[in-house]
DODRENTOR-845321 format. One record per residue: x, y, z of N, C-alpha, C in turn; residue number from 1. Coordinates in nm, 2 decimals, m for minus. Each point is the difference from the previous one (the first is absolute). Layout:
BEGIN
REC      nx      ny      nz     cax     cay     caz      cx      cy      cz   nr
REC       X       Y       Z       X       Y       Z       X       Y       Z  NUM
...
//
This chain:
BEGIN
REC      nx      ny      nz     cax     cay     caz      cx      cy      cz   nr
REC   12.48    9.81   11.10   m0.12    0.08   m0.02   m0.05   m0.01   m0.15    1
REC    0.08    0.00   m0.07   m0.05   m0.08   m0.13   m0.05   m0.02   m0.04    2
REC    0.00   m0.15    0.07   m0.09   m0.11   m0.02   m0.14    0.01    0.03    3
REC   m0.01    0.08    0.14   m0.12    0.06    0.05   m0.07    0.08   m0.12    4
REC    0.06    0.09   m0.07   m0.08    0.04   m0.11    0.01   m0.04   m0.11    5
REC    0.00   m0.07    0.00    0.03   m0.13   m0.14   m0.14   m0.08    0.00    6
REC   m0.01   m0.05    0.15   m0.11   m0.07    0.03   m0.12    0.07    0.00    7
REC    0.01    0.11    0.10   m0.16    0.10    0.01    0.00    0.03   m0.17    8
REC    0.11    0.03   m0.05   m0.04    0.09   m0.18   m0.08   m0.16   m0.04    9
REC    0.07   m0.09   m0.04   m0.07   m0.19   m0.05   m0.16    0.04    0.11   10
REC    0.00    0.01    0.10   m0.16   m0.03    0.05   m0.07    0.11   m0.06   11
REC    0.04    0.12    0.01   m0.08    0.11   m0.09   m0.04   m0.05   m0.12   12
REC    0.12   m0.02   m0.08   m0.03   m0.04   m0.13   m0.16   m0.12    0.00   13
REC    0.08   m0.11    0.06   m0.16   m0.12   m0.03   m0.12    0.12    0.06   14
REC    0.01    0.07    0.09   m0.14    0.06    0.07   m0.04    0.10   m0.10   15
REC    0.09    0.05   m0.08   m0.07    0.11   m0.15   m0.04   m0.09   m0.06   16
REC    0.09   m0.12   m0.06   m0.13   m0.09   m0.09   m0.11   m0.01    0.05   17
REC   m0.02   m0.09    0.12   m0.16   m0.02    0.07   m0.08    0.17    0.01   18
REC    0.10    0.05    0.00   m0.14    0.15    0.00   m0.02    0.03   m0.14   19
REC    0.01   m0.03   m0.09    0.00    0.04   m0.12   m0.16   m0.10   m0.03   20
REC    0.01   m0.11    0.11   m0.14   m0.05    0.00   m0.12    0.07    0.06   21
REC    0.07   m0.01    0.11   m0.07    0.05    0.15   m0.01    0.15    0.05   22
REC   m0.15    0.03   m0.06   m0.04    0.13    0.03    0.07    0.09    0.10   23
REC    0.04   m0.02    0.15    0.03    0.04    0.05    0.18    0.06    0.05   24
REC    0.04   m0.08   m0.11    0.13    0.02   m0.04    0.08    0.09   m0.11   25
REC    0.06    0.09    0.03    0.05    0.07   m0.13    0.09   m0.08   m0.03   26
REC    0.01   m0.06   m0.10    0.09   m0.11   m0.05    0.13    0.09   m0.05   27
REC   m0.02    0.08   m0.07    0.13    0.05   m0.11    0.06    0.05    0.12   28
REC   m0.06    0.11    0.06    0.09    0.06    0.08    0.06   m0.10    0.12   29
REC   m0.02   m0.11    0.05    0.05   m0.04    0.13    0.11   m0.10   m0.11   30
REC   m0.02   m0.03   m0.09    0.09   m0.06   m0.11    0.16    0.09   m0.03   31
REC   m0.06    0.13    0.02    0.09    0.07   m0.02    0.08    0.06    0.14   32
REC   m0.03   m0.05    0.05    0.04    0.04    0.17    0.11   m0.12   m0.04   33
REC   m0.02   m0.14   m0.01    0.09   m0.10   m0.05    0.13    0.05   m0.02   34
REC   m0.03    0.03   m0.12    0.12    0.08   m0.08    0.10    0.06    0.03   35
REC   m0.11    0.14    0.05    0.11    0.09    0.19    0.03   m0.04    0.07   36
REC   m0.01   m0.10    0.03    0.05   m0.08    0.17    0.12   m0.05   m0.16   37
REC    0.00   m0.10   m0.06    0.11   m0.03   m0.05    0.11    0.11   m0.02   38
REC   m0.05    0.05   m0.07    0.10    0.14   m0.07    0.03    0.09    0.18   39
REC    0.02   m0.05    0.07   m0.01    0.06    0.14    0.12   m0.08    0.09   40
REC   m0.06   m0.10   m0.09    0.18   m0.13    0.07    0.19    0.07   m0.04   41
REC    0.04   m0.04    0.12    0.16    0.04   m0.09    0.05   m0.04   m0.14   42
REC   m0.03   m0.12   m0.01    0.05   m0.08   m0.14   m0.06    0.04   m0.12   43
REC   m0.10    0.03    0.04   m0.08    0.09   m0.18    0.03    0.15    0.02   44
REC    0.04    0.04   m0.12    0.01    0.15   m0.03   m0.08    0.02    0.02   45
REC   m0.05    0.15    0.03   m0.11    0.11   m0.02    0.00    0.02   m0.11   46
REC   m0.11    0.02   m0.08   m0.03    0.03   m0.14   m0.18    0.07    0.03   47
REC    0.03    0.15    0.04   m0.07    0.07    0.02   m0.10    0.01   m0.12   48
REC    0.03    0.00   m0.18   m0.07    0.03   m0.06   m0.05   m0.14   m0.05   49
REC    0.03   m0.13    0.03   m0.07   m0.12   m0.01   m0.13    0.01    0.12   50
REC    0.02    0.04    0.12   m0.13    0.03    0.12   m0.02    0.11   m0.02   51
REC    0.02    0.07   m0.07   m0.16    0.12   m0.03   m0.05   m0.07   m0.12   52
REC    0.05   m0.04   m0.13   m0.10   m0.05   m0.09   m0.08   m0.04    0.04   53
REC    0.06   m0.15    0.09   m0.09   m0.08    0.04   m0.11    0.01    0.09   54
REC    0.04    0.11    0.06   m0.13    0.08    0.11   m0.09    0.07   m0.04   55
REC    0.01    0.06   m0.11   m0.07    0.05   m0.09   m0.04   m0.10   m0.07   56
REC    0.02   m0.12   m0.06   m0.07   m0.10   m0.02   m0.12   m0.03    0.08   57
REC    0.06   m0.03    0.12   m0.14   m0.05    0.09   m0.07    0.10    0.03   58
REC    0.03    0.11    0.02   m0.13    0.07    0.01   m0.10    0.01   m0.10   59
REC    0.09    0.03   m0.13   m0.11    0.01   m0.10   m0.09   m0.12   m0.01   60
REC    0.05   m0.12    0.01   m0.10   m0.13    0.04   m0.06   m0.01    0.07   61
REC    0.01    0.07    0.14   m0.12    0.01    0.13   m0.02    0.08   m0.07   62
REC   m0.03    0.10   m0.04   m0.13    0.10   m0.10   m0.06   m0.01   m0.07   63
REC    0.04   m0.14   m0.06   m0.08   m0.01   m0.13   m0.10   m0.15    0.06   64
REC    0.05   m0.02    0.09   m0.04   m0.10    0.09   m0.16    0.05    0.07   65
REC    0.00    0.10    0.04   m0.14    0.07    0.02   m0.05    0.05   m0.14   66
REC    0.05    0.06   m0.08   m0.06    0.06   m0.11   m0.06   m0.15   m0.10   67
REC    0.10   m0.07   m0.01   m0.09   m0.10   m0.11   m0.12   m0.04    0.03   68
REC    0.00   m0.08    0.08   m0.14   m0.06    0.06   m0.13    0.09   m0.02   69
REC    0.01    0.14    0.05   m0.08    0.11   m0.01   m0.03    0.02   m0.14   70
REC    0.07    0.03   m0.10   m0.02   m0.01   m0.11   m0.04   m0.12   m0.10   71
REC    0.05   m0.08    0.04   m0.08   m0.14   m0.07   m0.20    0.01    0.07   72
REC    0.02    0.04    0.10   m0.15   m0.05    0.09   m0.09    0.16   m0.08   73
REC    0.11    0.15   m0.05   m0.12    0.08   m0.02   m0.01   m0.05   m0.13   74
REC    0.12   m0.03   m0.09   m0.01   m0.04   m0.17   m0.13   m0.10   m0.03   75
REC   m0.01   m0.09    0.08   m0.12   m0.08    0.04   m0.11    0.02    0.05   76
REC    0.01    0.11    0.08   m0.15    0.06    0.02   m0.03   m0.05    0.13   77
REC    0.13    0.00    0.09    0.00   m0.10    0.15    0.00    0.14    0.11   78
REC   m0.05   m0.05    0.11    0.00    0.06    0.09    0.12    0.03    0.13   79
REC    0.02    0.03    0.08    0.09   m0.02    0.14   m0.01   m0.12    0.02   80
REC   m0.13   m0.06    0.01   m0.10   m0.12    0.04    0.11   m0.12   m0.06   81
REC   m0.01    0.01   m0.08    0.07   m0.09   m0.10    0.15   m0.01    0.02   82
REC    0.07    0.08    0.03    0.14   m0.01    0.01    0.00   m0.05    0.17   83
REC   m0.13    0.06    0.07    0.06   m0.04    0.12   m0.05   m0.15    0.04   84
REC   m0.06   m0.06   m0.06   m0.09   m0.13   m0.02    0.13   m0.08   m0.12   85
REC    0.09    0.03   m0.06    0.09   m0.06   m0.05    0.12   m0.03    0.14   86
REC    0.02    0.13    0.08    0.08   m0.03    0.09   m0.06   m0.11    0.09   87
REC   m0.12    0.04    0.05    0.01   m0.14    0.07   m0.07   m0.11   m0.06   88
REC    0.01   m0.02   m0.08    0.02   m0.14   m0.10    0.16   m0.04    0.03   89
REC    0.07    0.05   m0.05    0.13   m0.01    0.04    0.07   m0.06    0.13   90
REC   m0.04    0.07    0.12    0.01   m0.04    0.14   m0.09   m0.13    0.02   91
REC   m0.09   m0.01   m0.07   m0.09   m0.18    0.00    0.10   m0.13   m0.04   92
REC    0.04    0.10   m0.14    0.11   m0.12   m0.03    0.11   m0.03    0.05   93
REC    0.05    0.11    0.09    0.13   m0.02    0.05   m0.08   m0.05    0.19   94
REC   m0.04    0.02    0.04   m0.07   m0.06    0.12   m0.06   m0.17   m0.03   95
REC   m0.04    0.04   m0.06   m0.06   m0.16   m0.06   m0.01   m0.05   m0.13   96
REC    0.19   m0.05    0.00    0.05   m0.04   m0.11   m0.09   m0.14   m0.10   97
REC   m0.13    0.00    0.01   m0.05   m0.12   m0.04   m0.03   m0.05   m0.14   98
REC    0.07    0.12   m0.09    0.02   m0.07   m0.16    0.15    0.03   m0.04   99
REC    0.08    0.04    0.14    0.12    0.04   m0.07    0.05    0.09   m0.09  100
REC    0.07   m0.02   m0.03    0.10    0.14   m0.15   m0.17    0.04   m0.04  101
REC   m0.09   m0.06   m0.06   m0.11    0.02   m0.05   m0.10    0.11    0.05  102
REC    0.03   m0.03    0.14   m0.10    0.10    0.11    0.02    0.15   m0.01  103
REC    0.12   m0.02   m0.04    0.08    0.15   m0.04   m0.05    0.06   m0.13  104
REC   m0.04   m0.08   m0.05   m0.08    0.07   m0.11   m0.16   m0.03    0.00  105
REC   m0.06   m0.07    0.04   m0.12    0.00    0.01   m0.07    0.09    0.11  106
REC    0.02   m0.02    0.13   m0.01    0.05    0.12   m0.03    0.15   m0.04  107
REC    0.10    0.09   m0.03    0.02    0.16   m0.01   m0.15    0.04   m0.13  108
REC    0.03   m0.07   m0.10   m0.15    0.04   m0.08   m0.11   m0.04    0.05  109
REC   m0.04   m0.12    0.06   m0.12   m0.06    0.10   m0.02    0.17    0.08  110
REC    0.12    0.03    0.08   m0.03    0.13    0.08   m0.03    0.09   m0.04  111
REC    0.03    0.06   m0.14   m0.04    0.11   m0.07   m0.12    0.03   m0.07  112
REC   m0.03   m0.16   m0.01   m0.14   m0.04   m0.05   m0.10    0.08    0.10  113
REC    0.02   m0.09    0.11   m0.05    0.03    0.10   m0.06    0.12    0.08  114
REC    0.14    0.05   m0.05   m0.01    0.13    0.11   m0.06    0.10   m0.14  115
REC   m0.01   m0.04   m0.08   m0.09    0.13   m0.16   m0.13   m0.09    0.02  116
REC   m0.03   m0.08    0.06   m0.10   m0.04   m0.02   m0.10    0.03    0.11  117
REC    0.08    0.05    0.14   m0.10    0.07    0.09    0.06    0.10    0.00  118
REC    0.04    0.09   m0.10   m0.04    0.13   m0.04   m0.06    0.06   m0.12  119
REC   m0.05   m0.13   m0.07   m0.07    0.00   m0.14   m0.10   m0.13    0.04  120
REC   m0.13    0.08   m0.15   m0.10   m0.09    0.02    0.01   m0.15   m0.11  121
REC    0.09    0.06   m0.13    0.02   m0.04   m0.08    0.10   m0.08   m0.01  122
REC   m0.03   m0.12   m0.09    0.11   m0.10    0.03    0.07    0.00   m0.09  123
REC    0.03    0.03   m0.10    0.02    0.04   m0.15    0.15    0.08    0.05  124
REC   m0.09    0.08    0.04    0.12    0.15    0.01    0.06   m0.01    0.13  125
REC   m0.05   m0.08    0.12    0.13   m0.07    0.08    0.09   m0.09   m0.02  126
REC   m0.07   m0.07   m0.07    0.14   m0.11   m0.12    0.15    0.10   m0.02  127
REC   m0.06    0.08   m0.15    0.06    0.10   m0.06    0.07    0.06    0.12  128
REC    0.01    0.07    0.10    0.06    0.09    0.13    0.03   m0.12    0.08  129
REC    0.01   m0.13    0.02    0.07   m0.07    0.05    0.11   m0.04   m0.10  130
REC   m0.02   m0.01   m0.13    0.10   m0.08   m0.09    0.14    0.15    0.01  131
REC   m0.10    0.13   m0.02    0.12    0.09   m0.03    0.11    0.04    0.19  132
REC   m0.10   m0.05    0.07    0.08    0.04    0.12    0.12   m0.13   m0.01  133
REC   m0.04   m0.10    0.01    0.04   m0.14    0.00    0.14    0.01   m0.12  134
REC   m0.06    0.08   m0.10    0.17    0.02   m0.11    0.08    0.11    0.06  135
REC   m0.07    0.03    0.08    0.11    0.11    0.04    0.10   m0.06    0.11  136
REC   m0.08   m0.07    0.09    0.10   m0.04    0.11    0.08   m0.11   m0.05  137
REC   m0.04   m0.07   m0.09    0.08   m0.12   m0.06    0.13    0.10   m0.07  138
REC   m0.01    0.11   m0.10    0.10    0.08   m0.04    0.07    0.06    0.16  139
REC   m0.04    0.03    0.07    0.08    0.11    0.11    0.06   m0.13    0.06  140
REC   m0.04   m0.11    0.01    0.04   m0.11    0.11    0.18   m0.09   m0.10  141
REC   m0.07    0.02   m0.15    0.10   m0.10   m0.09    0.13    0.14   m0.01  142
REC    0.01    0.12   m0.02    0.09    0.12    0.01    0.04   m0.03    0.14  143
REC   m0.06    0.02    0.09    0.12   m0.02    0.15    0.07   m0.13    0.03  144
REC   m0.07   m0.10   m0.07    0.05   m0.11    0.02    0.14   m0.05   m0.12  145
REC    0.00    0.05   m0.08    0.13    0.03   m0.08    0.08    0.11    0.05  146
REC   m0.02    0.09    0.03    0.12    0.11    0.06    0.04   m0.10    0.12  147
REC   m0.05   m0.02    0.09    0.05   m0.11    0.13    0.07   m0.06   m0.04  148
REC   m0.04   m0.12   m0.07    0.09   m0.08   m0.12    0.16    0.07   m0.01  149
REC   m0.03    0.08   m0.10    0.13    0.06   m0.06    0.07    0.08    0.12  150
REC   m0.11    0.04    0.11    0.14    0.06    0.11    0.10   m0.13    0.03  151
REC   m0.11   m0.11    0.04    0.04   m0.11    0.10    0.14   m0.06   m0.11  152
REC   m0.04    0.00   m0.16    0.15   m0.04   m0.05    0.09    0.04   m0.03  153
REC   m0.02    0.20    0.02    0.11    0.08    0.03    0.07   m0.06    0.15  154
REC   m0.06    0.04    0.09    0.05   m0.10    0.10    0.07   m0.09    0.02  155
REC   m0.01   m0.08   m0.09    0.07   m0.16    0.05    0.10    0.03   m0.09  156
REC   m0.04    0.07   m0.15    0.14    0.05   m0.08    0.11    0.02    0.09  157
REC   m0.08    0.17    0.05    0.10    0.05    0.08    0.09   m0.08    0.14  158
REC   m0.09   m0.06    0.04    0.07   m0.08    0.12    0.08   m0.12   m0.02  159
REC    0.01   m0.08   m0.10    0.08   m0.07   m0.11    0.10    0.05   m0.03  160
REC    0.02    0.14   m0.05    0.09    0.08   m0.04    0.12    0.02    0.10  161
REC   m0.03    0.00    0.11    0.09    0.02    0.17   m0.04   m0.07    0.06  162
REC   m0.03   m0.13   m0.07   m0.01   m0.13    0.10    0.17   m0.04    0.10  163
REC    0.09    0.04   m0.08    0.13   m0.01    0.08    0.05    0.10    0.11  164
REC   m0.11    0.14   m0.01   m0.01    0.09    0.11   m0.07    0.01    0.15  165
REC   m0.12   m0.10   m0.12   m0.11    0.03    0.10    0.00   m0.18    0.15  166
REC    0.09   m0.06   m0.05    0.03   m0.12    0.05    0.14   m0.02    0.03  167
REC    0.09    0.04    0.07    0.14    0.01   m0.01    0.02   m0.13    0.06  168
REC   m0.09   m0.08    0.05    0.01   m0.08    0.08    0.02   m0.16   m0.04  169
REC   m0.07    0.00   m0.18   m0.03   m0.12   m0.05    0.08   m0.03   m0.10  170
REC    0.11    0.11    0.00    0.11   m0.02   m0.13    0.09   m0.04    0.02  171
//
């Protein structure tokens, strides 16, 4: 049984990184499900006050995950338009990978552009509300994508740590 959550916690884990991309994913938190399924096996202690920090970590990153973006797009003078014309910029690049790692940053501002730009007449000031929505999801996207990170190498720490528990089979 273990192993079984050894493996689902490892697939969680990679699936928080990719959400940490991908709009539709709460990355921190399914990263942190990781963790619990580990800390859930016989061979690792419970360490109840290491999974509340860390739970409390990811939440506060899925919050700030909606809050940044919002505040970069109003500090800039951006609309809904804009943030939601950055998301699907985003789903462009990841649907149709055709500049690669790059799409990931080009794609989401093209969309914010975009989407301030058929809610504004002015091109000036949809720049400006595309660039500030565009910093914000680049900030909310590079924070979830480092917490994921550091769950994923708590993780392998941890599972390293009772690699002779969690494997009785290979020693």
């Amino acid at each position: 049984m273990d192993i079984v959550l050894l493996l689902l916690g490892f697939i969680l884990m990679i699936t928080g990184i990719l959400g940490s991309f991908l709009p539709v994913l709460p990355g921190t938190p399914i990263s942190w499900l990781g963790l619990l399924l580990l800390y859930l096996t016989k061979a690792v202690p419970n360490d109840w006050w290491f999974l509340g920090i860390t739970l409390i970590v990811a939440l506060i990153v899925f919050t700030l995950d909606y809050l940044i973006p919002a505040m970069g797009t109003k500090k800039f003078g951006g609309t809904r338009a804009g943030m939601i014309g950055t998301t699907l910029g985003l789903l462009v690049a990841i649907v149709f990978p055709i500049l690669g790692l790059l799409g990931i940053i080009i794609w989401p501002f093209i969309g914010a552009f975009l989407g301030e730009l058929l809610n504004k007449a002015d091109q000036k000031s949809a720049f400006k509300a595309a660039f500030g929505s565009f910093i914000g999801f680049l900030t909310g996207t590079f924070l979830k994508f480092v917490v994921t990170v550091i769950f994923f190498g708590l993780f392998i720490a941890k599972a390293w740590e009772y690699k002779a528990e969690l494997f009785p089979y290979f020693n």
